[in-house]
C-alpha positions in Angstrom: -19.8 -6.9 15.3 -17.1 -7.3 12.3 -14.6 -10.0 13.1 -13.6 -10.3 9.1 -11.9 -8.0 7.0 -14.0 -8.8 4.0 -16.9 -7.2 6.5 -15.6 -4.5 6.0 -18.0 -2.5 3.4 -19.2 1.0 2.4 -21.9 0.4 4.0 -20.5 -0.4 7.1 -18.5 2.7 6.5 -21.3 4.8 6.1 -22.6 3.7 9.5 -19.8 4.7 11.8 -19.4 7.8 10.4 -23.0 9.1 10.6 -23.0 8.0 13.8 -19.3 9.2 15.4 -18.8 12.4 13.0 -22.4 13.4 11.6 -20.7 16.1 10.0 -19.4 13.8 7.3 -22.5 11.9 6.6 -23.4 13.1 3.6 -20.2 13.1 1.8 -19.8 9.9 -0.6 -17.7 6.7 0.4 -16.1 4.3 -1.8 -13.3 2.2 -1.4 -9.9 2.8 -2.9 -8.8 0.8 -5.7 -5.6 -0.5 -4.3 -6.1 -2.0 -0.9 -3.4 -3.1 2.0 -3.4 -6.2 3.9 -3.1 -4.8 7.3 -6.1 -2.0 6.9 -8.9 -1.3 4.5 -9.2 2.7 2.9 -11.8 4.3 1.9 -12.5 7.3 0.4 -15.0 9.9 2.2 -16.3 12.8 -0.6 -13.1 14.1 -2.0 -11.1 15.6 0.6 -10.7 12.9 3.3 -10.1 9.0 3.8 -11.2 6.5 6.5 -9.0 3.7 7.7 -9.9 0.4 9.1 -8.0 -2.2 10.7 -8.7 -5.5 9.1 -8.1 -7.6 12.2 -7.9 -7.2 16.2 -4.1 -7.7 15.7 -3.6 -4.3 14.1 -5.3 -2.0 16.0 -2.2 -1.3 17.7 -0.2 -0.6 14.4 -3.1 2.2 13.4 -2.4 3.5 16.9 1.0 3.7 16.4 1.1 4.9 13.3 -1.0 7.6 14.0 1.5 8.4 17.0 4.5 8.6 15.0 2.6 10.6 12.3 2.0 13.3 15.3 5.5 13.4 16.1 7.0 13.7 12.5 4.4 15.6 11.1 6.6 18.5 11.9 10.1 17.9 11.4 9.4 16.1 7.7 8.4 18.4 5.0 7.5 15.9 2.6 3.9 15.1 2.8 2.4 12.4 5.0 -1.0 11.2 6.3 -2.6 13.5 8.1 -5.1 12.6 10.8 -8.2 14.6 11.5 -10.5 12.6 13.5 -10.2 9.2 15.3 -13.0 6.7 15.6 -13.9 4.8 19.0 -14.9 1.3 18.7 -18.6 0.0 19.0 -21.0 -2.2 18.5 -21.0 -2.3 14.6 -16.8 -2.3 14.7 -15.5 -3.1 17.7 -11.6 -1.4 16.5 -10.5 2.1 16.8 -10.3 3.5 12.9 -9.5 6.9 12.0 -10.0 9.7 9.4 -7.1 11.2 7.4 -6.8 13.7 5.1 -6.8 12.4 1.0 -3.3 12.6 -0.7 -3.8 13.0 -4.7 -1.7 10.8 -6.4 -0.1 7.3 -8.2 1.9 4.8 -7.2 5.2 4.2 -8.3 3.8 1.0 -10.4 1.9 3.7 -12.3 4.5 6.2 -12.9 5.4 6.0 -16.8 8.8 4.9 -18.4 10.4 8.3 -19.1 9.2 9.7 -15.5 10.5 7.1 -13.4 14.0 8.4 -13.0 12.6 11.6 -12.1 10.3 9.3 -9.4 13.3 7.9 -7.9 15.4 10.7 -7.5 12.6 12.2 -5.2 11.7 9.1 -3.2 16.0 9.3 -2.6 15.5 13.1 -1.3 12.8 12.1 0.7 14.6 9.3 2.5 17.4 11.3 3.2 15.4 14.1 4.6 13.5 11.7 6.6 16.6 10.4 7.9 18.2 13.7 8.6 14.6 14.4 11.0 15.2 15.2 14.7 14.6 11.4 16.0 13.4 12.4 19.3 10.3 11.2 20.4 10.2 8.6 17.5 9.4 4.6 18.5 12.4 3.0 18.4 13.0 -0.4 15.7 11.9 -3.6 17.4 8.8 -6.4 17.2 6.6 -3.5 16.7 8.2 -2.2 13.9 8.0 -5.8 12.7 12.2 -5.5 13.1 12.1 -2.9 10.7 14.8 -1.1 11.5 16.6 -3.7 13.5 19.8 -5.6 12.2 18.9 -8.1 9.3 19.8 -10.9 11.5 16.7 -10.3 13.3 14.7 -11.6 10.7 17.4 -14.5 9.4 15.6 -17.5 10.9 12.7 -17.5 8.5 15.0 -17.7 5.6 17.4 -20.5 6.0 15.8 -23.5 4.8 14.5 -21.7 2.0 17.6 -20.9 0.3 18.3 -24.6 0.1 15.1 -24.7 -2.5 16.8 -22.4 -4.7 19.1 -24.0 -7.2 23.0 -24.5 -6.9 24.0 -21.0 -8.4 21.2 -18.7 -6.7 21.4 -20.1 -3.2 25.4 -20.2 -2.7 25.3 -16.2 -4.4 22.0 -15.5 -1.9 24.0 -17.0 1.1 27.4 -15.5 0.9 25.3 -12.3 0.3 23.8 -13.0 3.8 26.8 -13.9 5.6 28.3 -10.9 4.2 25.7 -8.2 5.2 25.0 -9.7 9.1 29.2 -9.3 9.4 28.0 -5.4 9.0 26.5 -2.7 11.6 25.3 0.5 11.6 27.7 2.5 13.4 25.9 5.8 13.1 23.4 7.4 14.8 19.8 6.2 15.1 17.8 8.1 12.2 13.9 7.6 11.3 13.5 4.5 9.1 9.8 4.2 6.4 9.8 0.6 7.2 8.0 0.0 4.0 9.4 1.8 1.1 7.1 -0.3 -1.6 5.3 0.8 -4.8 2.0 1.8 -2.8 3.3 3.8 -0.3 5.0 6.0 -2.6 2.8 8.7 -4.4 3.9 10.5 -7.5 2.3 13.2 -9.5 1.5 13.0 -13.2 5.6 14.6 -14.1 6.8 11.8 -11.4 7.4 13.9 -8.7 7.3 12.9 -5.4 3.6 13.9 -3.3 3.8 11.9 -1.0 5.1 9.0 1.4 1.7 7.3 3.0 1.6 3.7 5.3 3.9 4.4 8.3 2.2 1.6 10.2 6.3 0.0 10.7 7.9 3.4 10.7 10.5 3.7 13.4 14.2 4.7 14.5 17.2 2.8 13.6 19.0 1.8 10.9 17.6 2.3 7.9 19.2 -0.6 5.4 15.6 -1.7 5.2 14.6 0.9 3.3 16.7 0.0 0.7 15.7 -3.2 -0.1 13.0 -1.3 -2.6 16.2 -0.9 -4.8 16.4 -4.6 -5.7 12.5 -5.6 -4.9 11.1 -2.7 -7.3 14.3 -1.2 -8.9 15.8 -1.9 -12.5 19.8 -1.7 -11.9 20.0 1.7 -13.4 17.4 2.8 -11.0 19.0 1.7 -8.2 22.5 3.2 -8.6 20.5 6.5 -9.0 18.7 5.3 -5.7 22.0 4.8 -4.5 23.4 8.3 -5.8 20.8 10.1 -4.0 20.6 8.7 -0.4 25.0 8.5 0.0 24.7 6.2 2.6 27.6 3.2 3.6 28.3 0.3 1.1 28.0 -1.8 4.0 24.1 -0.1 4.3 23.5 -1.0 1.1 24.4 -4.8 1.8 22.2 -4.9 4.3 19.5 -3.7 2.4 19.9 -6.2 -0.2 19.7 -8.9 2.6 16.4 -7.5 3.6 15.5 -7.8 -0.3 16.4 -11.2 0.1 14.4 -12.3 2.8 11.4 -10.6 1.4 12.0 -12.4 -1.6 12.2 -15.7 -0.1 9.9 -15.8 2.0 7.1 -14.3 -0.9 5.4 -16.3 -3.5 6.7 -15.4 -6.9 3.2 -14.0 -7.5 3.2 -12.1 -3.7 6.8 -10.2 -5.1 5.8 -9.1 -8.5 2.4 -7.5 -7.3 3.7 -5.8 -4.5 7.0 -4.5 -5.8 6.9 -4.8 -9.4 9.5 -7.1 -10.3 9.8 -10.6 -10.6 11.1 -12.6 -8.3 13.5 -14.7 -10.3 14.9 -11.2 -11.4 15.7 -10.0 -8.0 17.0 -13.3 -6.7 19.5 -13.1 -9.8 20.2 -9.6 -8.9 21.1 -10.4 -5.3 23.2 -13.6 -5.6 25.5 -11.6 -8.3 26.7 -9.3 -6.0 28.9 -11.7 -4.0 30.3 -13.6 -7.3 30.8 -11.5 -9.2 
């Protein structure tokens, strides 16, 4: 029985599909290059993927995410994960897993120079349309969504005593950021919120144009300042006024998303920030502690 995510192997793989969908046994599996934290992918022949939780805890995020993938599947004509078949748990992987349909494509870390204005101006469409979506039905924010989509207070605990490592300048930029952005609220209706708009959930095509949105494990209704905290964790500041151009959403959004940049980038390792988003951390935490002075 696999009680370790490093367990999980092709091999492994193999297994559970020859003996839940026999009809896939003979197609090739290999992992995927670029793997998550909360599940492991892999690829099965060219047309389909499998997906693994790495732990007991999130079982119930694949479960939910494939939930909300049913119900904006739909409504969201952007392309998303597509489930085909979901795997029972048993004796070799005691989890449920499931099989999705493969999404060609490449990250936004692998999207070149000259295409990656063209790259953000369709992850800005996408947001917007996802936001526009008919939200009933959706899960709504809250500890499932990890407080994605919550207020930015929510999360404000965590952060506090690290802003007193930063130095003098950062940390008294980074706080009256903070105190700025929890004075806001979103005063519109719910809309559907990503939850995790970060460079490996975004998939681009070879002329940077948007394929796909994938990882909707903390998708939910709410507000969606989360979302753009990618404009400051992955963003140069040209990219993120064109960010910004495309989504038109309140200033006082837009604070709130930095805030959420913030938190992520304090409470990440320098090394944690600039792997997963693409931009140094020092950078960012400049970034966001000029906006309040100016």
């Amino acid at each position: 029985m696999v009680a370790a995510s490093e367990e999980i192997t092709a091999s492994l793989v193999r297994s559970l599909v020859a003996e839940q969908f026999p009809e896939w046994s003979e197609l090739p599996i290999r992992p995927v290059e670029a793997q998550g934290w909360d599940n492991r992918t892999f690829r099965l022949g060219d047309q389909l993927t499998v997906r693994l939780p790495s732990a007991d805890g999130y079982v119930a995020g694949l479960v939910r995410e494939e939930r909300t993938l049913a119900v904006l599947g739909s409504r969201f004509r952007v392309a998303i994960p597509c489930v085909v078949a979901t795997g029972a748990p048993s004796a070799a992987f005691n989890r449920l897993w499931s099989v999705r349909e493969w999404i060609e494509g490449r990250t936004f870390t692998a999207v070149g120079t000259r295409e990656r204005e063209t790259a953000i101006s369709g992850l800005g469409d996408a947001l917007r349309e996802l936001q526009a979506c008919d939200t009933v039905g959706g899960p709504w924010a809250g500890s499932a969504s990890a407080y994605r989509g919550c207020h930015v207070s929510a999360v404000g605990e965590k952060i506090q005593g690290r802003l007193l490592l930063l130095d003098r300048r950062r940390a008294e930029g980074c706080r009256a950021l903070w105190d700025a952005a929890v004075a806001t609220v979103w005063t519109g209706p719910p809309v559907w919120v990503h939850g995790d708009v970060a460079p490996g959930n975004v998939l681009f095509d070879s002329s940077g144009r948007l394929a796909a949105l994938i990882d909707f494990g903390q998708t939910c209704v709410g507000d969606p300042a989360c979302d753009l905290a990618f404009g400051w964790l992955s963003c140069s500041p040209r990219e993120r006024d064109r960010l910004h151009d495309r989504l038109q959403l309140p200033e006082d959004a837009w604070l709130r998303g930095a805030a959420w940049a913030l938190w992520k980038a304090l409470i990440s390792s320098p090394e944690e920030v600039l792997a997963k988003y693409g931009r140094s951390r020092d950078a960012v935490l400049s970034d966001l502690a000029g906006l309040t002075t100016g």
